[in-house]
N, C-alpha and C positions, 0 to 999 in steps of 0.2 A: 588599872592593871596594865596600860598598854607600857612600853619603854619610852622611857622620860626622851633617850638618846635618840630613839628614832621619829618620835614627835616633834623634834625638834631638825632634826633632818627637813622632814615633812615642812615643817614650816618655811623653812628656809627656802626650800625646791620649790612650793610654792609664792614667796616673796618673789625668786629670779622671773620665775614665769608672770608675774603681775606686773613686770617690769617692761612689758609690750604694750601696756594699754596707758601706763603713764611714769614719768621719771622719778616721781613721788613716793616712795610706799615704804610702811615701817612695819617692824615684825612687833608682833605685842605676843610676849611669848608667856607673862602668867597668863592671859586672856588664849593663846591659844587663838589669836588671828591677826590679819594681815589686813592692814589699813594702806586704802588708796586716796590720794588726794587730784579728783580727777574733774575738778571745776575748769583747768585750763584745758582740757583734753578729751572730753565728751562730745565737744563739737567733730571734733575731727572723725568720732562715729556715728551720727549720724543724729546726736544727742543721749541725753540718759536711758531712754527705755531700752535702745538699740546697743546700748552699749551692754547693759545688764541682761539682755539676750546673747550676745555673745561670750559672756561671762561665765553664763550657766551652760553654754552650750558647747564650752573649747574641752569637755570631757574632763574635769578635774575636779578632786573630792574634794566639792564644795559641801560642806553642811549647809550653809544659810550666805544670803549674801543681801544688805542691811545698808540703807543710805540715810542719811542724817547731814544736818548741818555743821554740828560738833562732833567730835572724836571719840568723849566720853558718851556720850548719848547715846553713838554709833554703838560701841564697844556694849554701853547695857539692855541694847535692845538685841546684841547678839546672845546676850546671857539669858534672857528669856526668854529667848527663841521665838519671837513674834514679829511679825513685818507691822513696820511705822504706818498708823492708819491716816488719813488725811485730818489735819488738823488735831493731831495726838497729842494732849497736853502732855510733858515731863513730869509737871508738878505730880505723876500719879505716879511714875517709876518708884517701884521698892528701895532703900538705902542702899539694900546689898549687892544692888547692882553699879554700884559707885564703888569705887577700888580703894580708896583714901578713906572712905568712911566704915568700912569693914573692922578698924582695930576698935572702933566704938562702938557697932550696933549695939552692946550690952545696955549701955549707958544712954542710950539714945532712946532706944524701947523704953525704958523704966519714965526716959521724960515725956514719953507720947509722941517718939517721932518714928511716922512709919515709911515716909516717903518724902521724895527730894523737896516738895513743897513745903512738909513741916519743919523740915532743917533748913529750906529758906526764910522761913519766916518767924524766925529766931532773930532776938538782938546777935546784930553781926557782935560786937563787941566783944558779948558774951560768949558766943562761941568761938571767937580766937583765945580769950581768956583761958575758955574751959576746953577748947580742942587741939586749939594751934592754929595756924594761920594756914597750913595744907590743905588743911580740909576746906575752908572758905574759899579757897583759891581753887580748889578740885571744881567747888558746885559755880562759882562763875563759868571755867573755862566749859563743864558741862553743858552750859545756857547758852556757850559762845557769846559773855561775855569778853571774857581777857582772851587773846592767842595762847596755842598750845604749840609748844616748839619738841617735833621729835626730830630723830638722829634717822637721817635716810637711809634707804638700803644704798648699800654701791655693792657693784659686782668687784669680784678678787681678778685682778689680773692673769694669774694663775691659776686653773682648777687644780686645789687640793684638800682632799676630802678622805678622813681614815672613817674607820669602821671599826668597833668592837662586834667579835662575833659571840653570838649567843653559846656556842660552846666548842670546844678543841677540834681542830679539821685538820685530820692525818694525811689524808690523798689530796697530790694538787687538784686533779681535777673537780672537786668539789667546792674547791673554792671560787667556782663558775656562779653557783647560788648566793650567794652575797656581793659578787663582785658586780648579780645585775642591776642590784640597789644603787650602785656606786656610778654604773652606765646612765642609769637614768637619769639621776642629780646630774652627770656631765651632760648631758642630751640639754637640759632645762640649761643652765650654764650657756654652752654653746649656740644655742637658738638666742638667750637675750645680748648676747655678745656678735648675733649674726656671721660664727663662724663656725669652720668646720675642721675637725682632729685630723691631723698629718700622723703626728703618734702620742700616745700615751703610754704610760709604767704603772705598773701595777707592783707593788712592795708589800711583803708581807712578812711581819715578826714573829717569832716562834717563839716557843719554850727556852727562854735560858739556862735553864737548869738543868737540860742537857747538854752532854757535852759537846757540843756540835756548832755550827754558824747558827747566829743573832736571828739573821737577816737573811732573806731574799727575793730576787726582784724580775720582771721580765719585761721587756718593752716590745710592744704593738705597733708595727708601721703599716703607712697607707699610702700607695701610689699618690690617690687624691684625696681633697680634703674631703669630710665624708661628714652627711647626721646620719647616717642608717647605724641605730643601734644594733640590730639585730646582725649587720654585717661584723661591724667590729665584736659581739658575742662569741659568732660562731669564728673569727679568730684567734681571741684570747682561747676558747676551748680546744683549739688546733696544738697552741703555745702550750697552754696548762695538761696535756696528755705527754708532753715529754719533759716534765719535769716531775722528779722525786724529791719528796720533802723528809729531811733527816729527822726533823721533830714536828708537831702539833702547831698548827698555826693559830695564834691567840688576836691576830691584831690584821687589820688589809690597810692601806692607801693608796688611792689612785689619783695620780698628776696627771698635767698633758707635760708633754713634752715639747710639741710643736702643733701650732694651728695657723690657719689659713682665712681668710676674710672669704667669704662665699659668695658667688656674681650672680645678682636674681637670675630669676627662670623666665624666659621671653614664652609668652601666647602665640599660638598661631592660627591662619583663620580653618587650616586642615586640622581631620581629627588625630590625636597621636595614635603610633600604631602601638599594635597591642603588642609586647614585647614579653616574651615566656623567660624564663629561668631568670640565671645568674649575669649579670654584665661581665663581660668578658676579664675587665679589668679587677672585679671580685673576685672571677673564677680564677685566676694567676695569682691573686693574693691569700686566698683558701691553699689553693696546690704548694706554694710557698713558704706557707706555713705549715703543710702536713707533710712536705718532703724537705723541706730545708732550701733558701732561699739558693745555696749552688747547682742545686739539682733543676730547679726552671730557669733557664737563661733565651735571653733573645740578641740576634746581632745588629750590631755600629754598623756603619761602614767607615772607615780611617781613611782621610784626605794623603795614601801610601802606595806608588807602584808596586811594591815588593809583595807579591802574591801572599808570603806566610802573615803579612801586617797590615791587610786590605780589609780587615776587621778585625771587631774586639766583641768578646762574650761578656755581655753582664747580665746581672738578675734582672728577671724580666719586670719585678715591681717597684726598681730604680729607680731615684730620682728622672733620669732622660725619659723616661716615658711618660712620667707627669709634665716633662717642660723645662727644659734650663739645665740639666748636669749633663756636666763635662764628661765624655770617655775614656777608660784608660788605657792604657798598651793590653795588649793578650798577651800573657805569658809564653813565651819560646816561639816555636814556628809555626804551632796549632791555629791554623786557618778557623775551626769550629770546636765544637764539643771535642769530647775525648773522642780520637776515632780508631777503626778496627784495622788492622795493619795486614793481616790476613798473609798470604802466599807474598808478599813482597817484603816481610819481617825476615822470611827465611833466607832470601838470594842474598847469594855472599859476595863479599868483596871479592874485588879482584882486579887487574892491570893486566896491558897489554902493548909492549911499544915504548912504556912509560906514559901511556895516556890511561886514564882516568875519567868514567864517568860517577853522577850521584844519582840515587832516584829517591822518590817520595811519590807513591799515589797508592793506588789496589788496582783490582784483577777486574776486569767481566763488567765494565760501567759502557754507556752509552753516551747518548746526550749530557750535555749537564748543563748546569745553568749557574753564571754567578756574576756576580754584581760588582764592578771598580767602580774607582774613584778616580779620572781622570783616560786619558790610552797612554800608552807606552810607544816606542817608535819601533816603528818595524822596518829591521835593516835586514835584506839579504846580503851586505856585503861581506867582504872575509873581514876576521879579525887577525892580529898580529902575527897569527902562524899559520893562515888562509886556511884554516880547517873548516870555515863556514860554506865553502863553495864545494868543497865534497863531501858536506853532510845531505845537502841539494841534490846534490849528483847521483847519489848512490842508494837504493837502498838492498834490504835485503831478509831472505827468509828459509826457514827450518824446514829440513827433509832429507831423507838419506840418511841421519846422521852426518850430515855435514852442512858446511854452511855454503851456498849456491848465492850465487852472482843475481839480480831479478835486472829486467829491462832497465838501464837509465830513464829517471822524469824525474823532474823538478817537483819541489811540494810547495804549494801554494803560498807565497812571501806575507808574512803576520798573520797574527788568530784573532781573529771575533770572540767576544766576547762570551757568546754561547758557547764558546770550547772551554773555557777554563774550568777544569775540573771542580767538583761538588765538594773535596776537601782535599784536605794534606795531611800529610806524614808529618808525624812531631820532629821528624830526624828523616831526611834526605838518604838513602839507599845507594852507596855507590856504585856504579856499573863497570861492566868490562867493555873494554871497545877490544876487536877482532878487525884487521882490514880497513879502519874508517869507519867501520858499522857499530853500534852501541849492540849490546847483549843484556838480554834479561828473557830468562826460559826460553833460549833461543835468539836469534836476529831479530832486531825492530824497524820497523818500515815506516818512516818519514812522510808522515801524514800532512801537515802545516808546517810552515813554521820558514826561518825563524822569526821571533818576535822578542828585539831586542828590549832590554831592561837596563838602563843605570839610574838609581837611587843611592841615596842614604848617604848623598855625600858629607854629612855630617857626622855620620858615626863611619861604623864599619860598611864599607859602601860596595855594592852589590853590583855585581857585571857578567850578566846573562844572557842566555841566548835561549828562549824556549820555543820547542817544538812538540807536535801532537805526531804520540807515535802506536802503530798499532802493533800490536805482540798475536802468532797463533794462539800464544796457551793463555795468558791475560784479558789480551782484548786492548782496549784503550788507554794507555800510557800518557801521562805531560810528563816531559823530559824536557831538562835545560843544560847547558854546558856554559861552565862560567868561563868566562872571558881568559886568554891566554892560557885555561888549565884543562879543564875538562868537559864533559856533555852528559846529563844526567838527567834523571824522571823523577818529576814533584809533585805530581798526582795522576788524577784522572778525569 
């Protein structure tokens, strides 16, 4: 009663896995077992008894497991279900436990033959005559007279493995239960193959007869190579909650896509520590697949002076975080994630003089911390229209309603690293300059700076001058003025 299609599964999942204890083994699929040829390969465990301990003992639905000299012998002492006693004559085995002899028993019984001895001991002659030559040739190779040549297992290059399902599956996510039939067989696969799934597709056919798409399909990726079924489960179930199926799914198949060769696991003489939850690198891969791989991102840093291109965002389960992929540009001037523009979206343009500044930061930030890739040179000297020597000179601040002159001082010549704001404006804020003094919600007060920048001289090449400026109503400004144009804030 059981499914012909999933015994045969079974077998097969079983063959790969026998495929660790020797290179030998065939599928005997009327027989319904799996023959090892492990004369060359028993030493290596320790010999036979120890071997057939570990056999029974690796957790797999073994009914019966049966050593013999011959293949056929083997095979009919699995069919009777009885372990080979020492010194077990054959000559006592039933006919029907010989495979070749089964189209005769009629014929066999009526001459008085009840077992393999009384069909040997028949004119050979006569029973090629009256049987064929199969059958004579069955009951030597059974004696382990003549060699029996089968057709070895080899593992497929590719795991790919369909599935008929037992009946119509309208919601994707149910197709979670079948699909872990399909994890397992890959699990067996990838343990005899010594490696580990980067990604796998899962494919699944539908109803033709509706009017709708054949086919469809969704691919599983994995930072690293991985055997943890259970991890790759609970992501196909992440993947299969966001997909709707138009029709009734009749059919599944699961490929890899990409795999990985696994580097043993080194001993050590400390005990491992006891480690609770999720690996971190799981938990990014779960989150990225219940929120969508652009919603968890971690950064580069870019070998780039230019503050907006001193990193790059990518998904945080990336190839670069496994090892070896390339980075690519960040789009526009976004230092990080999307960021909040707040009170400095609204300060309007403006000119004064014909001077022009830009800003880019927010309001109310302190410290901040951030990470280059290389320094920058810090020039306090002037540039082409000596504006740099009384940005130095001068600063200034809000009250009255008007804007008041403050002490001359100098502001500290380049910034440390620890000043460069925590992010950027997608888009630069132009300022007003008043007297030599930049304006934004009032006069800015020349905290550091300057900290010269030229870059990109390969593209559109950048020529800056940034300074760290403090605003009453804001708080901490990065302001730059580009070179012969303006002075402007590019964060915080």
């Amino acid at each position: 009663s059981a499914d012909p299609q999933a015994l045969a599964d079974e077998l097969q999942a079983l063959g790969w896995w026998a495929l660790r204890f020797t290179p030998r083994v065939a599928l005997q699929e009327p027989a319904q077992a799996v023959l090892l040829e492990v004369s060359a390969s028993e030493r290596l465990f320790g010999g036979r008894r120890p071997l057939i301990i570990q056999l029974l003992g690796a957790g797999r639905p073994l009914a019966h497991v049966r050593v013999a000299r011959a293949p056929s012998a083997l095979l009919a002492l699995a069919r009777l279900q009885v372990a080979p006693a020492a010194g077990r004559d054959p000559d006592r085995l039933p006919l029907h436990t010989l495979a070749d002899a089964r189209p005769h028993l009629a014929t066999l019984e009526r001459i008085g033959c009840q077992c393999w001895g009384d069909l040997r001991a028949l004119p050979r002659g006569g029973v090629v005559r009256r049987f064929g030559a199969p059958l004579l040739d069955a009951l030597d190779r059974a004696y382990g007279l003549k060699p029996e040549v089968f057709p070895w297992l080899v593992l497929p290059e590719v795991f790919d493995m369909p599935l008929e399902l037992q009946a119509r599956v309208e919601a994707a996510p149910a197709l979670l239960f079948a699909a872990r039939r399909l994890l397992a067989q890959l699990r067996v696969w990838l343990q005899a193959r010594q490696r580990g799934v980067l990604a796998f597709e899962l494919r699944w056919q539908m109803d033709a007869r509706r009017d709708t798409a054949s086919e469809g399909a969704l691919v599983v990726r994995t930072a690293a190579a991985t055997l943890d079924m259970a991890h790759l489960q609970r992501l196909l179930a992440e993947n299969l909650e966001r997909v709707t199926l138009p029709a009734p799914v009749l059919y599944l198949r699961l490929r890899t896509v990409e795999t990985a060769a696994l580097s043993g696991a080194t001993t050590s003489l400390l005990p491992d520590e006891q480690r609770k939850g999720d690996d971190l690198l799981q938990l990014l891969e779960r989150l990225a697949a219940r929120l969508g791989p652009e919603q968890v991102l971690r950064s580069v840093a870019r070998a780039d002076h230019r503050p907006e291109h001193m990193q790059a965002w990518l998904p945080a389960t990336g190839g670069a975080m496994a090892g070896g992929a390339t980075t690519r540009p960040a789009a526009g001037r976004s230092a990080g994630p999307p960021t909040r523009t707040g009170a400095l979206a609204a300060a309007a343009s403006a000119s004064a003089g014909g001077r022009r500044g830009r800003a880019s930061g927010n309001e109310g930030r302190g410290d901040s911390n951030r990470n280059t890739i290389g320094d920058s040179d810090s020039d306090s000297d002037s540039d082409g229209n000596g504006n740099a020597e009384k940005a130095k000179a001068k600063t200034a601040t809000a009250g009255g309603g008007r804007t008041q002159r403050a002490p001359a001082r100098s502001a500290p010549s380049g910034l440390s690293d620890a000043l460069y704001p925590t992010w950027l404006l997608d888009t630069p804020l132009k300022l007003a300059v008043r007297r030599d003094c930049p304006l934004y919600q009032g006069p800015l007060t020349l905290l550091a700076g300057p900290q010269r920048i030229e870059a990109a001289w390969w593209g559109v090449m950048a020529l800056r001058d940034y300074f760290l400026a403090h605003s009453a109503q804001a708080g901490l400004l990065w302001i730059y003025r580009e070179r012969l144009t303006a002075r402007g804030i590019d964060g915080d």
